[in-house]
Phi, psi and omega in degrees: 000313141016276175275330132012269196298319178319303189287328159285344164297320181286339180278355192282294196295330180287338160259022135283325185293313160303316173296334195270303181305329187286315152340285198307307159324310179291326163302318174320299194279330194286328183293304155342292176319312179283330190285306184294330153314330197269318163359281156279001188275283162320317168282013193261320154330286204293348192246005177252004184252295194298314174320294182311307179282340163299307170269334163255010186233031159027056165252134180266000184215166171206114194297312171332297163290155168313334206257168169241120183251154147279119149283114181232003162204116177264138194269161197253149151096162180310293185288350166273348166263343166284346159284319175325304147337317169278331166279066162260150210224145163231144202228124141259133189275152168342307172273029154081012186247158191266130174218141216225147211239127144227129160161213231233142194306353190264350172180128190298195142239332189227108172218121200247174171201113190252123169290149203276002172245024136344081195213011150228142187247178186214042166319298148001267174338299165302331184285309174328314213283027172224323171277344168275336170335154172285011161337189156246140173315326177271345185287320215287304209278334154319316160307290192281287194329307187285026154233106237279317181295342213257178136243134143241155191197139175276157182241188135232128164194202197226148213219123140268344206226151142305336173204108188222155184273123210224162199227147168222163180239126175247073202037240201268014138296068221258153176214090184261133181229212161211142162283136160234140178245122191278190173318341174227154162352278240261015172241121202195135189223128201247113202254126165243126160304112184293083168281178179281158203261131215300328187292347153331267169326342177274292155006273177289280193330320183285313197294326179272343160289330179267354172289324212262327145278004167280336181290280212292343159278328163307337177271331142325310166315289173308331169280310198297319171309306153320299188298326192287315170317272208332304196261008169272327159303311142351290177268332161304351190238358158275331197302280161009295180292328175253027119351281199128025193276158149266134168097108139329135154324137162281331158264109228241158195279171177052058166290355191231017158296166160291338178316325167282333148324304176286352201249288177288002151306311185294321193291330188288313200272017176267334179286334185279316169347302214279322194290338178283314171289326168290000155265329140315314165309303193303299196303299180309339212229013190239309184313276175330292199303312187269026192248330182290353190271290149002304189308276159317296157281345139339292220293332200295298171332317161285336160281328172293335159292337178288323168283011098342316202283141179282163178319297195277023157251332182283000206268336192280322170290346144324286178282014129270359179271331171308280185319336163284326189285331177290328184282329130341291188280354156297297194302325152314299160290338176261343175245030140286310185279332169288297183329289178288357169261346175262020172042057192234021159301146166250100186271130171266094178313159192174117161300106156240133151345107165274357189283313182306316187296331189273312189286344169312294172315299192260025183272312175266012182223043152303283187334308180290331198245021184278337195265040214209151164246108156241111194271112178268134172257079177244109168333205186233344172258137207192352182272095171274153178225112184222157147302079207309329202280302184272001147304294195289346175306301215254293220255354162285323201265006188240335179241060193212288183319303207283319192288335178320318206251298198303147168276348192203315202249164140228108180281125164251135175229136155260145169182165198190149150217192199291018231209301194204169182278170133212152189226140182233099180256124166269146165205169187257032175259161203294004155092198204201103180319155159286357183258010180256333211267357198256323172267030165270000193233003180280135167293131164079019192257136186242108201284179184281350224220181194303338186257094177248193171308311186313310174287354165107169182073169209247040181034071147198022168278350175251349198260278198339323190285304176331287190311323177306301185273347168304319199277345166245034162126354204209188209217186187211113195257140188240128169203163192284151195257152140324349176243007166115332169284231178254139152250128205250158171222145180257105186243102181232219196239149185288337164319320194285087188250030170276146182310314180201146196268355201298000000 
């Protein structure tokens, strides 16, 4: 997991080191940017000044300015310079120097040119020299609105000069312009460049800052999105192992993660599992199988001893011919319980009778069940499709459990719909906690409570039933009866018609 993690911290810093760089190039250039707007923002002052004192203060040159200009029509009068004004054309030329067109698409009148390394300007100079012109006070102010770079806005403040240069501070902003007082005191103006306005710049900083954090959770998004595949691929190849797959893909997602580690660590050790329970089988089914000879020549000895023997020796070799026969039928049950757990049974499907089946059971286990009330509830369509040999097994080994236990009664209920069979055997015996019902089904496991050894059986007569109904669709459920025990109910599926489980 190490390197795992490793490899997302290092794809995390290389894009933060990208994201930091980009950031920086983008900030970089927006600051760039303004400056060169505020830049041209001035030459654009200076060339609308220079225009203006060109055409209304009847100057043929104006020293003052960045541009070097032609005069190639001069316009007469206020309103034609003031249209004039509004028709600027901006050019930048092949060396980077500005060059600015005014008039009409059909002929400039005014075409200047300012070198692109420009950097003192005699703003001051122009203006004066345009608010002192023998101008009329309303063309000068008239004059100055139509010009699109400047704001003018009245103010009130105390002026010793007509035109003097003022600062205004907006917190770490500054804004220098100039007051003019016009013809009278109280008409007093504060002429500025209309730069772009700082939050302009603020703008962009924030907008590149939320670009940069929207990159890195995307980028956070995708490894974590990349980890989670890894670890839903992950579960899908433990799900496989507890299956039983033996073997991995060879080509597996994370090949080179830890994730592929842990998955063939688990295949490995699931392969060793399977090799330990299939040698555990073989040994339990080798054992049983060399246990029946053995068995046998008992059982044959024990008859010869029995015609020999007088009354209190025939009644003890009796109660060893029991014991042999119980030790049969252990031997008989595990290798039953061995078949049906490596699934290697052949089931015959088949329509049966449950009533023929029920009536079979108490018919040859009478003995057992004569001191018992067993009452059966079976409809008259009762034609089930099972393996009969292991049905009759599975519902003998459920009404065997019950006569051990119930004190007086036993109940069968059949009942089915369109989906599955179920069968419900009951008893009036002392039942089965709930923190108990789950472990009846283990082979040899034995409860704390009255059903114990003492009441008979080797704990694999219920793990038997279990398996008997795993193989045909449906399981066996332990919940409390009506009649005060246990009820076990055998339930399967109308579907499961395979042939074999193997």
């Amino acid at each position: 997991m190490q390197k795992e993690m490793w490899r997302l911290y290092r794809h995390l810093i290389i894009g933060c080191l990208i994201i930091l760089v980009g950031c920086y190039a983008a900030i970089e250039f927006a600051m760039f940017r303004v400056a060169e707007a505020k830049h041209e923002q001035v030459l654009c002052v200076d060339a609308e000044l220079s225009v203006a004192l060109l055409s209304m203060a009847g100057k043929n040159a104006v020293p003052e300015s960045q541009f070097r200009w032609q005069v190639l029509d001069r316009p007469k009068g206020l309103a034609q310079t003031q249209a004039l004004l509004a028709q600027k054309k901006w050019q930048r030329l092949s060396n980077g120097d500005y060059q600015l067109a005014f008039g009409t698409d059909a002929g400039a009148s005014f075409v200047g040119v300012a070198a692109a390394d420009s950097k003192r300007f005699h703003l001051e100079a122009l203006l004066k020299g345009l608010l002192l012109s023998p101008l009329s006070y309303a063309d000068k102010l008239s004059l100055l609105q139509s010009i699109s770079c400047l704001s003018v806005d009245p103010v009130s403040s105390e002026m010793t000069s007509s035109v003097e240069g003022v600062t205004l501070t907006y917190g770490v902003h500054n804004k220098h312009g100039f007051l003019w007082t016009g013809h009278a005191d109280s008409d007093e103006y504060y002429i500025s460049i209309d730069h772009i306005g700082p939050l302009s710049l603020t703008f962009t900083v924030v907008a590149i800052v939320a670009i940069a954090i929207i990159a890195m959770l995307a980028l956070i998004w995708r490894e974590l999105f990349y980890l989670d595949l890894k670890r839903k691929n992950f579960e899908n190849l433990t799900r496989q192992i507890a299956r039983g797959r033996s073997g991995l893909p060879k080509e597996i997602p994370d090949s080179n993660g830890t994730l592929k580690e842990l998955a063939y660590s688990f295949d490995s050790m699931s392969s060793h599992i399977q090799r330990l329970l299939k040698v555990q089988r073989e040994m339990i089914n080798a054992i049983s199988h060399e246990l029946r000879t053995p068995i046998a020549r008992l059982r044959f000895g024990l008859e010869v001893i029995k015609d020999d023997a007088d009354q209190s020796m025939f009644d003890t070799v009796t109660a060893l011919e029991g014991d042999v026969e119980e030790l049969n039928t252990l031997v008989d049950e595990v290798l039953t319980y061995g078949k049906l757990e490596e699934g290697s049974l052949a089931l015959n499907f088949q329509e049966t009778s449950v009533k023929q089946l029920l009536g079979s059971i108490l018919e040859n286990n009478e003995p057992l069940l004569k001191h018992l009330e067993v009452v059966i509830d079976v409809p008259d369509n009762d034609e089930v499709v099972a393996d009969e040999h292991h049905l009759h097994r599975a519902l003998q080994n459920l009404i065997l459990n019950a006569s051990k236990y119930a004190n007086s009664k036993i109940a069968i209920v059949f009942s089915s719909d369109d989906e599955r069979w179920q069968l419900d055997i009951e008893d009036d015996g002392p039942g089965i906690a709930i923190e108990d019902r789950d472990k009846v089904f283990i082979p040899f496991q034995r409860l704390d409570n009255s059903r114990t050894r003492a009441s008979g059986g080797y704990g694999l007569g219920l793990a038997i039933v279990q398996r008997i109904a795993f193989w045909h669709g449906g399981a066996v459920l332990v919940d409390a009866s009506e009649l005060g025990g246990a009820k076990f109910s055998l339930i399967w599926s109308r579907n499961q018609h395979q042939k074999s489980v193997s």
